[in-house]
C-alpha positions as CSV (number, residue, x, y, z in Angstrom):
1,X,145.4,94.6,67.8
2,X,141.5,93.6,66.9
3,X,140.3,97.4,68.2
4,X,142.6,98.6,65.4
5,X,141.3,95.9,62.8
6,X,138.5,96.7,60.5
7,X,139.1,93.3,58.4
8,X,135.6,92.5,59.5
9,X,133.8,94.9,57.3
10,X,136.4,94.7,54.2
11,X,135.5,91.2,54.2
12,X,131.8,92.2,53.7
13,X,133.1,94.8,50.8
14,X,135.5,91.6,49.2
15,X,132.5,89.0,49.6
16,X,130.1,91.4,47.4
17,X,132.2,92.5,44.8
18,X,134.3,89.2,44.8
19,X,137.5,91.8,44.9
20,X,140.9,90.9,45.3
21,X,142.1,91.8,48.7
22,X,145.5,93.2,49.7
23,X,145.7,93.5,53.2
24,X,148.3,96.3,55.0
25,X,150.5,95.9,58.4
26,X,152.1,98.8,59.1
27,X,154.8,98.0,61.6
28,X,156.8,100.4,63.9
29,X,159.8,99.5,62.5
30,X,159.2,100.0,59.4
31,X,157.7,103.7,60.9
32,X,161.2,104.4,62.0
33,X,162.9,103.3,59.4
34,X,161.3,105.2,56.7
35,X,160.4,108.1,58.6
36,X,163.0,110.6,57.4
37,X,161.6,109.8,54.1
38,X,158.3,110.2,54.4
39,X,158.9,113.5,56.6
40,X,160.9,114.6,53.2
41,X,158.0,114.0,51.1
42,X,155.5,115.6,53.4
43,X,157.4,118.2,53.4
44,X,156.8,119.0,57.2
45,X,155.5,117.8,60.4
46,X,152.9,115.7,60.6
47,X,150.0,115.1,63.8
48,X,150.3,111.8,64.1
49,X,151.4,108.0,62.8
50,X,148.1,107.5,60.5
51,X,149.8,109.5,58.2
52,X,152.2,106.4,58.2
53,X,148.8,103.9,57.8
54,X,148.2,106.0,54.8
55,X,152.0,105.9,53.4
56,X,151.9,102.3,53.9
57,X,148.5,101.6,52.1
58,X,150.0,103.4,48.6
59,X,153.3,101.6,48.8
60,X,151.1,98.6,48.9
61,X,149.0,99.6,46.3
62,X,152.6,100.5,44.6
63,X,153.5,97.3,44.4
64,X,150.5,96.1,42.9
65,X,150.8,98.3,39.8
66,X,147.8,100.0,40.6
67,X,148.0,103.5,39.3
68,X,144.8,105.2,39.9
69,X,142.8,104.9,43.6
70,X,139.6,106.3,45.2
71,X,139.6,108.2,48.6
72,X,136.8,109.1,50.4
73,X,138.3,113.0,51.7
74,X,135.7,115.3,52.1
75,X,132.6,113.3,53.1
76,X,133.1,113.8,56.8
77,X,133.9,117.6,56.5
78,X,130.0,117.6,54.3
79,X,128.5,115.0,56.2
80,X,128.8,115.2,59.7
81,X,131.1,111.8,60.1
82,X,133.6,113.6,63.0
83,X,131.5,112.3,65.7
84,X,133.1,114.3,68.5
85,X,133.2,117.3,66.8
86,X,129.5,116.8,64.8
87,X,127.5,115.4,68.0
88,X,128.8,118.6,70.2
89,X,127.8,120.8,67.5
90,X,124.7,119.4,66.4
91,X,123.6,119.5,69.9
92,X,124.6,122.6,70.7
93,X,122.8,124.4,67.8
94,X,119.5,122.7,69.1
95,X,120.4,123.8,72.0
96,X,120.5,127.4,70.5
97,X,117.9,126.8,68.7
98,X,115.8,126.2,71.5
99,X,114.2,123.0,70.1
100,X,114.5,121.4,73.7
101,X,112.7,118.2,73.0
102,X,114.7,117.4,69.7
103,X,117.9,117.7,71.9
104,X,116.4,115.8,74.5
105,X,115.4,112.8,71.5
106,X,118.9,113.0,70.2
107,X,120.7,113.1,73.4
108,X,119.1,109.4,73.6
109,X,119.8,108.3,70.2
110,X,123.6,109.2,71.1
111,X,123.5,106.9,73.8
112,X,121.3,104.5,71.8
113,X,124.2,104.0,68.7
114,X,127.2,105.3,70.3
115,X,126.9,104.8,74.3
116,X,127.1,108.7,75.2
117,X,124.8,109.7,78.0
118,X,122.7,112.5,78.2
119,X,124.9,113.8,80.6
120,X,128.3,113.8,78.5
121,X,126.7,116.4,77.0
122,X,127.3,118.7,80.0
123,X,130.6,116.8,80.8
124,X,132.7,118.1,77.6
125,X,135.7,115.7,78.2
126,X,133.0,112.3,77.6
127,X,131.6,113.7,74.6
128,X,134.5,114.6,72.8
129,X,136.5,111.4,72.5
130,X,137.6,112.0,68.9
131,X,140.3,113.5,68.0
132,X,138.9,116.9,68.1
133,X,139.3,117.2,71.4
134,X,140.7,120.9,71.2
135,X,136.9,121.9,70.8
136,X,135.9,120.8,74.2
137,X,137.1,124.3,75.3
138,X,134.4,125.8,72.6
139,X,131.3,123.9,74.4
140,X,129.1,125.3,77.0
141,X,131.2,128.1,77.2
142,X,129.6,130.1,80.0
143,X,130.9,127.1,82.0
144,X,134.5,126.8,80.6
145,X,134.5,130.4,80.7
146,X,134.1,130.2,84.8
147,X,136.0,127.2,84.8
148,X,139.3,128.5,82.8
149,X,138.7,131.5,84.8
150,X,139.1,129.7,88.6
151,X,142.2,127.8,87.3
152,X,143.7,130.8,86.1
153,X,143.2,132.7,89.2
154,X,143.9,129.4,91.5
155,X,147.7,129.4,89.4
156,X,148.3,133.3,89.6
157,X,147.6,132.9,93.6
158,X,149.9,130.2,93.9
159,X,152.3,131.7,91.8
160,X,152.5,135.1,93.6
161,X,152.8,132.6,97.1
162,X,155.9,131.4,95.5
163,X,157.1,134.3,94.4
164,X,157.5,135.6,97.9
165,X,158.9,132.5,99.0
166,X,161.5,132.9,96.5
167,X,160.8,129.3,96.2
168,X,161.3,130.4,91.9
169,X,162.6,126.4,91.3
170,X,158.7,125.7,92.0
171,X,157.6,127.7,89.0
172,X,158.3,124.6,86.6
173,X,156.2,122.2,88.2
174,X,153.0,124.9,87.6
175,X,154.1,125.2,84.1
176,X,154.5,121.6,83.7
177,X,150.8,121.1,85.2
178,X,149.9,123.5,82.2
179,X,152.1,121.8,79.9
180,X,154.5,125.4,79.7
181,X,157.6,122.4,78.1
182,X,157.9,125.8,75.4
183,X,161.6,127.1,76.9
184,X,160.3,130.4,79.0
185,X,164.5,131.0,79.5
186,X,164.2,130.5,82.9
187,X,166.9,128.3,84.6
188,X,164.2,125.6,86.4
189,X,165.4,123.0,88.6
190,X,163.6,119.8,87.4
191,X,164.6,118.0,90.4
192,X,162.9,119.8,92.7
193,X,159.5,119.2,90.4
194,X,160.2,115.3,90.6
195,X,159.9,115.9,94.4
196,X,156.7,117.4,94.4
197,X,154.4,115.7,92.4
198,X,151.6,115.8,95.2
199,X,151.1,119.8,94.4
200,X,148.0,121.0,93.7
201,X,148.2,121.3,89.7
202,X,148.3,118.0,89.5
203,X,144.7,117.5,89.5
204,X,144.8,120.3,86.5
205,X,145.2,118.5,83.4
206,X,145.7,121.5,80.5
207,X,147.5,120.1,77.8
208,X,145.5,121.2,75.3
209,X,145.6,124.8,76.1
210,X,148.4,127.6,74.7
211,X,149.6,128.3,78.0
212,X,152.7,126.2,76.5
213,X,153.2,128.6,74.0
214,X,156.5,130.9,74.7
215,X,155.1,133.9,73.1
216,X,157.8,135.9,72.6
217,X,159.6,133.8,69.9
218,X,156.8,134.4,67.3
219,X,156.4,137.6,65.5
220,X,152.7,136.6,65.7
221,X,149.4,135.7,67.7
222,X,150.7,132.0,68.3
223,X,148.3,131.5,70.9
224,X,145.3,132.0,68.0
225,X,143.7,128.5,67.2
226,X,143.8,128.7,64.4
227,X,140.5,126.4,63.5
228,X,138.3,128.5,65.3
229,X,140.3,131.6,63.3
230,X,139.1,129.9,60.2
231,X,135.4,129.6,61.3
232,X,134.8,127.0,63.4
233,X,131.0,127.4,65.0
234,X,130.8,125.2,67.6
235,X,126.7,126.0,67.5
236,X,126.3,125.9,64.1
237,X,126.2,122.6,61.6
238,X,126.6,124.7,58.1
239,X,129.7,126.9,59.4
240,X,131.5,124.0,60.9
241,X,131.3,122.4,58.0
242,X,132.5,125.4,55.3
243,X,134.8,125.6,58.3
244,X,136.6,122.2,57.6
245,X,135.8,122.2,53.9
246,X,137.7,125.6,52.9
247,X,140.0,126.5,55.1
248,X,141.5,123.7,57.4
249,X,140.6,120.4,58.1
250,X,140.5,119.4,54.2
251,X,143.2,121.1,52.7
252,X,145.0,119.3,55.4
253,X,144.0,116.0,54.6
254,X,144.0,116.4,50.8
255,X,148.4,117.1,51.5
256,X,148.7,114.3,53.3
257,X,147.5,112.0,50.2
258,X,148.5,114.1,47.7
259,X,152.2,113.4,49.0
260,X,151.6,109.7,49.8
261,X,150.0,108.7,46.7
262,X,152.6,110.9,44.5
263,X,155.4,109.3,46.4
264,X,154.2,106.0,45.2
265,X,153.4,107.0,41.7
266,X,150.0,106.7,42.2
267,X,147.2,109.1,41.1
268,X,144.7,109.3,44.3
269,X,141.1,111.2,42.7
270,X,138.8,112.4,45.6
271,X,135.1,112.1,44.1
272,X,133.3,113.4,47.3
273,X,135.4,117.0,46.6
274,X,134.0,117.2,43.2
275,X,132.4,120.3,43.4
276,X,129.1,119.8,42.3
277,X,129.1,117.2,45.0
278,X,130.1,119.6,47.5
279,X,127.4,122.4,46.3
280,X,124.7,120.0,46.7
281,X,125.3,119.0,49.8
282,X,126.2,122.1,51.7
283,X,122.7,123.0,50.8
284,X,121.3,120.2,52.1
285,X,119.5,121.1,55.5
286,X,121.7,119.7,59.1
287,X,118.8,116.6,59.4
288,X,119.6,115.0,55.9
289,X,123.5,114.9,57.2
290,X,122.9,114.0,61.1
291,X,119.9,113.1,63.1
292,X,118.2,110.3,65.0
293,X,122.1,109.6,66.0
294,X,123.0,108.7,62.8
295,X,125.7,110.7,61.0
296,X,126.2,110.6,57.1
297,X,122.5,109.8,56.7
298,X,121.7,110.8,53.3
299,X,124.7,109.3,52.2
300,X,123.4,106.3,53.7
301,X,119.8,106.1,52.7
302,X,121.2,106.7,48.9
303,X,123.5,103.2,49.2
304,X,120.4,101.2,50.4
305,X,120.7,97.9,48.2
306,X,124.3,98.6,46.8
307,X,126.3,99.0,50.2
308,X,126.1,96.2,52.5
309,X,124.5,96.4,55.0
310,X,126.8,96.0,57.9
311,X,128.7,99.1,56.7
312,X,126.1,101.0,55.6
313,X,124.2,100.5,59.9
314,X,127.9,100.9,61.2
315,X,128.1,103.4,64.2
316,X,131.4,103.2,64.9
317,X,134.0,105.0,63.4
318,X,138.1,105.0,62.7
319,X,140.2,106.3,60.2
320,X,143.9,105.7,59.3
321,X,144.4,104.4,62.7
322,X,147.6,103.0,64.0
323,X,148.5,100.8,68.0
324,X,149.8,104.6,68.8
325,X,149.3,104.1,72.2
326,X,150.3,100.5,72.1
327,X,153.7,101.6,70.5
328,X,155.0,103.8,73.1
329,X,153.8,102.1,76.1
330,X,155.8,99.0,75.2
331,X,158.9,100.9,73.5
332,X,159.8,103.3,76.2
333,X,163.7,103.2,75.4
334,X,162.7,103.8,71.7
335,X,160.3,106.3,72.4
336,X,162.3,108.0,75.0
337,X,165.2,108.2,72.9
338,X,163.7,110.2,69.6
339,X,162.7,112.3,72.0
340,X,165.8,113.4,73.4
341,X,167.1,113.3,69.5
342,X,164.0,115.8,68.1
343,X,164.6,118.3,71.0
344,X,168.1,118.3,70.2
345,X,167.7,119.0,67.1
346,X,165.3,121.9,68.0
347,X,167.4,123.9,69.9
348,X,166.3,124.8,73.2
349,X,162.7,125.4,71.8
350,X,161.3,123.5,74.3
351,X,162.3,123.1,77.9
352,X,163.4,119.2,77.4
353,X,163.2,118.0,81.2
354,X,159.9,119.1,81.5
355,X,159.2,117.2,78.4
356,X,161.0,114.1,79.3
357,X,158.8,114.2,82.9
358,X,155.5,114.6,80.7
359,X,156.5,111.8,78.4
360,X,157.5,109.6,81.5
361,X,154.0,110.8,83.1
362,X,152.2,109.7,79.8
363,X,154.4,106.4,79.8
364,X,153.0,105.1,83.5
365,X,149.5,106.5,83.5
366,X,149.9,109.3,85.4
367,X,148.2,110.9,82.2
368,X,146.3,110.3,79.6
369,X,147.8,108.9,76.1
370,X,148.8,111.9,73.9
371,X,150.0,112.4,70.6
372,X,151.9,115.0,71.6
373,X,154.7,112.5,71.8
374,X,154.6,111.7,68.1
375,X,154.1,115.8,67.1
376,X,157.2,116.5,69.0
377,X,159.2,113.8,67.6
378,X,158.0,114.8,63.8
379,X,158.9,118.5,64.6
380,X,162.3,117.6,65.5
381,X,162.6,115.2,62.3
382,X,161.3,117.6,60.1
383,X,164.0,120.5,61.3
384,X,166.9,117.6,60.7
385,X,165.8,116.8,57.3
386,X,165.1,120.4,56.3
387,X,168.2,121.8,58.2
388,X,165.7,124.1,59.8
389,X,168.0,126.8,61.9
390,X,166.0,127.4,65.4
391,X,168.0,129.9,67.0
């Protein structure tokens, strides 16, 4: 799959230090067949299959004797490498900021390097491609505001219309639209959904919000993001980025190859987290890190001459990466299959026809490619090899 392959700029890495390469496949069967295991060792669910890149990278390394590796965690939580998130956030602190003609210069330098228009800007769901897309709802949000705040009130009105109807069956297919597959105890007729996939919520794609959420089966605010809990600033450079460092988006990533690497025997060191590393730059100002379009840029500048120069101009951006999307679309049975095992496994948890329609929605286009798929899979993984009671 070349928009998965980065071969083209390890080769420029091998060619100047006359390293010996070891290139990785990971393969979906081997996904499945190790997947228990590596669930065990991560010791719980995990967002997606690039934590399965990763595993598979350290095995290789594994077998190579190789006991001591350098990762590069951290210097996109310092340096502004998130695109999606970064770009929105840089923007909008201009905005804030009032420097008007700075955002009007970077606004074309983002559709210079990386094809975003100056109008993506204003139409959230363009601009945040990455996989930070649950910020989108943090942008312009006068506008989401009044936006969230029409849906809302166009679902309560159509729920009280069924309501005196006592057309109840109908109720699904508006929780469905809002993604509510969390089991509400209420006994829905998915049939009658199948039949009415013309309704009005189909246009209203809100997968990433917490209306999903059945509330009454945590003791706790489960609705809470908890990145924007933690600090996220969606107008601010500095706090996004103590954000990410301290409380979330790190200390995830840092588990994930802690437990990799150790289940390999391999020590994995993190130079970019040292923490004099870390000091200096958070006191760097926001144009040393991003500006002109360019993300990482002191970071840059400083490899002039030692980093070749194809990786050091690069614009694009990937990180343990996987065919994801590939995957499911041409393993339905597979696919379909774990997902009937996982939400066995969890109980009643989750309302598993509406599920099953979203997954078979997903599956012919209907809507976009989600990991959601993968997350509910590893949930219901996790609770088999833990013996996790949901009850």
């Amino acid at each position: 799959h070349k928009e998965f392959d980065e071969r083209e700029y390890i080769e420029e890495v091998v060619n100047q230090t006359k390293a010996k390469a070891h290139y990785c496949y990971p393969e979906l069967d081997e996904l499945f067949k190790i997947n228990d295991k590596l669930t065990w060792h991560q010791d719980e669910p995990f967002g997606s299959t690039s934590i399965f890149a990763q595993w598979s990278v350290f095995e290789l390394a594994g077998k190579n004797n190789i006991k001591v590796m350098l990762d590069g965690q951290g210097a996109d939580e310092q340096l502004c490498g998130y695109q999606g998130l970064y770009f929105a956030t840089y923007l909008n602190e201009l905005l804030a900021n009032k420097q008007y003609v700075k955002l009007l210069y970077e606004s074309k330098c983002f559709k210079k390097y990386h094809g975003y228009k100056y109008n993506a800007f204003l139409k959230i769901k363009t601009i945040l491609k990455s996989k930070f897309s649950f910020f989108r709802d943090l942008l312009l949000k006068p506008i989401i505001r009044i936006k969230n705040l029409i849906q809302n009130l166009v679902s309560l009105l159509y729920t009280k219309i069924l309501s005196l109807k006592s057309v109840i069956c109908k109720q699904t297919q508006i929780n469905q639209r809002q993604n509510s597959y969390i089991n509400t105890n209420i006994n829905q007729q998915i049939n009658d959904v199948k039949q009415n996939e013309s309704m009005v919520f189909s246009k209203i794609d809100l997968l990433n919000t917490n209306a999903w959420i059945n509330k009454g089966v945590f003791s706790f605010d489960a609705t809470q993001n908890p990145f924007i809990a933690t600090g996220i600033d969606i107008n601010n450079i500095q706090k996004t980025s103590y954000s990410q460092i301290i409380y979330n988006n790190l200390s995830m990533l840092l588990h994930f190859e802690d437990r990799n690497s150790m289940a390999h025997s391999i020590e994995s060191r993190v130079p970019f987290v040292d923490y004099r590393t870390v000091e200096l730059v958070y006191s760097l100002p926001t144009n040393y890190k991003i500006g002109g379009g360019i993300t990482k840029r002191v970071l840059r500048d400083g490899l002039v001459g030692i980093l070749p120069d194809k990786i050091k101009n690069r614009m694009t951006k990937l990180g343990f990466v996987t065919p994801e999307e590939i995957w499911v679309k041409d393993n339905y049975e597979m696919f379909h299959s774990l997902l009937v095992s996982s939400l066995k496994n969890l109980n009643g948890l989750l309302n598993a026809d509406v599920v099953l329609l979203i997954f078979d929605e997903i599956f012919t286009g209907k809507r976009p490619f989600n990991v959601w798929i993968w997350r509910i899979i590893s949930l219901g993984t996790w609770v088999k090899e833990y013996n996790v009671k949901v009850t």
